[in-house]
Residue, then its C-alpha position, 0 to 999 in steps of 0.5 A: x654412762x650417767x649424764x650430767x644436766x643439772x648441778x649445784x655449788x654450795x658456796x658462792x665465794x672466790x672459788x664457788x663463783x668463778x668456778x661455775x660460772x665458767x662450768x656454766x659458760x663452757x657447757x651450755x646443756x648443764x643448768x649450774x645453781x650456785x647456793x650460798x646462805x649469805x644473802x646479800x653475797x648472791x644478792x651481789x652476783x644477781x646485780x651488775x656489780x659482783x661481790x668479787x673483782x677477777x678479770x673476765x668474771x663479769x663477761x662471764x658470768x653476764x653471758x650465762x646468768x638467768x639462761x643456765x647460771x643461776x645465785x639462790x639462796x634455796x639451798x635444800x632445793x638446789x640440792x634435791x634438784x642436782x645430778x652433782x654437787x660441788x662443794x669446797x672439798x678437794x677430792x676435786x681440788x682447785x688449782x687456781x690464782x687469784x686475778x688470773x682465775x677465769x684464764x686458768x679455768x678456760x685452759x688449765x694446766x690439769x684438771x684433777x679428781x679424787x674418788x673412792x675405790x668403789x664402783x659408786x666413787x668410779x662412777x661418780x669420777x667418770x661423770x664429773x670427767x665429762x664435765x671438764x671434758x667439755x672444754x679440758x683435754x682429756x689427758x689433762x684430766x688425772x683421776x686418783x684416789x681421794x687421799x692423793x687428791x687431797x695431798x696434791x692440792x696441799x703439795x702443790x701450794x705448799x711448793x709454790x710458798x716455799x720457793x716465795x719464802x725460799x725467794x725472801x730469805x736471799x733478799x734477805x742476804x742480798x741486802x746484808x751483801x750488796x747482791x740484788x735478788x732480782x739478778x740472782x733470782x734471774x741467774x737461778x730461774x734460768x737452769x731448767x731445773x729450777x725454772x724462773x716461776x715463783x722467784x719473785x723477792x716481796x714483802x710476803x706471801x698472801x690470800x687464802x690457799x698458801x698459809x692455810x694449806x701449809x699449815x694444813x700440812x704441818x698439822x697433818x704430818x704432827x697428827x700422824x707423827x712425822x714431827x720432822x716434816x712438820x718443823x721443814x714445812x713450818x719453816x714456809x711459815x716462819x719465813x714469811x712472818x720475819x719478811x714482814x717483820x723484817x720490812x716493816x722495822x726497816x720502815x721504822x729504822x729508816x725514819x731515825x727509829x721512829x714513826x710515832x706520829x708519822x704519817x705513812x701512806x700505804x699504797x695497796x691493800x689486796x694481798x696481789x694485783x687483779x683481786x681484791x681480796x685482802x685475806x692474809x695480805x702482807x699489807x694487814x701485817x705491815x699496818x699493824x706494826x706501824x700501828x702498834x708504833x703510833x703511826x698514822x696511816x693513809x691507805x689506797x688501793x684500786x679495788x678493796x673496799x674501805x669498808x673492807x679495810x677497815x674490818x681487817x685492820x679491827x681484827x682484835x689481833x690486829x688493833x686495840x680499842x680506838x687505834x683504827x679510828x685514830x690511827x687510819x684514813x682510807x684515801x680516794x686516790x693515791x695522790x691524796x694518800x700521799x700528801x704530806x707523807x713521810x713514807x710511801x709504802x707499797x704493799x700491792x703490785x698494782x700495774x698503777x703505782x709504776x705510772x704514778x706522778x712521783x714529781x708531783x708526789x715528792x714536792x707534796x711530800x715531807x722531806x726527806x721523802x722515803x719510798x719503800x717498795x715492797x715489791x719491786x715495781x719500781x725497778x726500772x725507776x730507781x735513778x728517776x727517783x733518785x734525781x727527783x729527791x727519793x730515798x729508795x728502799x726495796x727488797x732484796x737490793x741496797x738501792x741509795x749509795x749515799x743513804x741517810x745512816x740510822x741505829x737499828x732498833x730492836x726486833x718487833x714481835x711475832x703475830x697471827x690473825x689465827x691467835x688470841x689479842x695480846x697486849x699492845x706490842x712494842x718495838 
């Protein structure tokens, strides 16, 4: 069988990366080029600070880099030199998450390949087999047809965001009722049948994979004429928009209608815990309806850039013309985000903002003090800060007995970062 000693990854990003560094660490034998055209991107993986925060990566890549892991930006030569090339495709796909990539990768739940029919594709099928064989269990490692590779990797994902929006549309009348989610989330997870995973109530869905391979699937199944299949699957989509919606008038409606002038602190930016990756965060979707409405953001997060932030929030179908510079400030810790804050919005699951100093924050605050968790962090803090001076509102569940009473106000407007900007919205 032909043996594997050289390989080349064209791409060095959130999967490039993570992925050949680890092929690099388990097979010590295999020299592993990963390529990209961005030079400062593999600048940034040849220095001590990568271009990427997943815990793990850094040891990682650290252990192998310069002995048979190397960044370059030579591509036609990585190429020409390599017995196998990966590149973002999913005859091989992915079936990684974000802050826990270098564990999935070191133990995954399968390893899956796709190849022609043929005895080139078979070939090639066995050759990349005995790669992952190095560290995979063999029966760990399915081999199909490229077109059911494909498939999977868009089910697969498509299945996950469909039980978050699944998830997200019973918090919806969990509030309406006087349910809390979390208690029906943990009554359903525990029939074998349903399993607890992927029940957890938020603000939304995010990063790179869940949108994009839904909407890959809706495309595909309108392209070939199953338009029932597409609306089913478009519904995944349609519910994670009105979640964020749907939390961010609740902001709105809770400070008496308006937020004009408001100031807000946004804690976390990433669309999870453990990245920093921000790609499709809620937290994008959320700053633009409070921007559209004249509030005044402070934003932190533990591990995105401000640089970053703010290329997000200028999207052209995310803000109009000054509204970032006015409207936006990036803060060095929480603390100083939430000085003289109306509202407290948390949009990323950081570990962190469950030991926060929320005495320290209330009396900095303006009152009444409004924390609205958009992701049921704070659970188990509820009558803490209550007694503290706290209005709570979380999803999912009617926190505050006696809440301050507000009007609801109308529904704010759709959006994507895939359309075309519109004129400003309004509520």
């Amino acid at each position: 069988m032909f043996e594997i000693k050289k390989i080349c990854c064209i791409g060095a990003g959130y999967v490039g990366g993570p992925t050949c560094s680890v092929i690099a660490h388990m097979c010590p034998e295999i020299r592993v080029t990963v390529v990209d055209v961005n030079e400062s991107r593999i600048n940034a993986w040849n220095s001590p600070t990568l271009p990427i925060y997943e815990p793990g990566l850094k040891e990682v890549v650290e252990s192998c880099r310069g002995r048979n892991l190397f960044f370059s930006t030579n591509i036609d030569d990585a190429i020409k030199e390599a017995d196998l090339v990966f590149i973002s495709v999913l005859s091989n796909p992915e079936f990684l998450a974000e802050g826990t990539a270098i564990k999935d990768l070191r133990n995954p739940d399968r390893v899956l390949i796709g190849g022609d029919e043929t005895p080139e594709g078979q070939r090639a099928v066995r050759a990349l087999c005995a790669v992952y064989e190095h560290w995979v269990p063999r029966e760990k490692i399915l081999t199909t047809n490229t077109w059911s590779s494909e498939l999977s990797k868009l089910a697969a994902n498509a299945f996950l965001a469909q039980r978050i929006s699944s998830i997200n549309s019973i918090s919806a009348l969990c509030e309406a009722t006087g349910a809390d989610v979390e208690e029906v989330a943990t009554a359903i997870g525990m029939d074998q049948r349903i399993g607890n995973k992927f029940l957890k109530a938020s603000v939304g869905f995010g990063g790179s994979c869940f949108q994009k391979d839904v909407l890959n699937l809706v495309y595909l199944c309108e392209a070939l004429n199953l338009p029932e299949v597409a609306r089913y699957w478009q519904q995944v989509i349609d519910m994670n928009d009105y979640q964020r919606r749907r939390f961010a008038s609740r902001i709105i409606d809770s400070l008496f209608n308006t937020v004009t002038d408001k100031k807000i602190a946004i804690l976390g930016f990433a669309f999870k815990k453990d990245t920093g990756d921000t790609r499709e965060s809620s937290s994008i979707y959320i700053s633009k309806y409070l921007m559209d409405e004249g509030a005044h953001l402070h934003i932190y997060d533990p591990k995105v850039p401000r640089e970053q932030i703010v290329v997000d929030l200028s999207h052209p179908g995310v803000s109009q013309d000054d509204q970032v510079s006015r409207l936006v400030t990036i803060s060095k810790d929480p603390y100083e985000a939430c000085d003289g804050a109306h509202a407290v919005v948390i949009c990323t699951e950081w570990d962190m903002f469950k030991e926060l100093d929320y005495e320290r924050i209330h009396k900095k605050m303006l009152k009444p003090a409004f924390i609205f968790d958009g992701r049921r962090v704070l659970d188990g803090l509820h009558n803490e800060l209550q007694t503290i001076g706290f209005q709570i509102e979380t999803i999912g569940k009617k926190v505050s007995s006696k809440r301050i009473p507000y009007a609801p106000s109308g529904e704010i407007p759709k959006f994507s970062l895939q359309d075309p900007p519109n004129k400003k919205p309004r509520v």
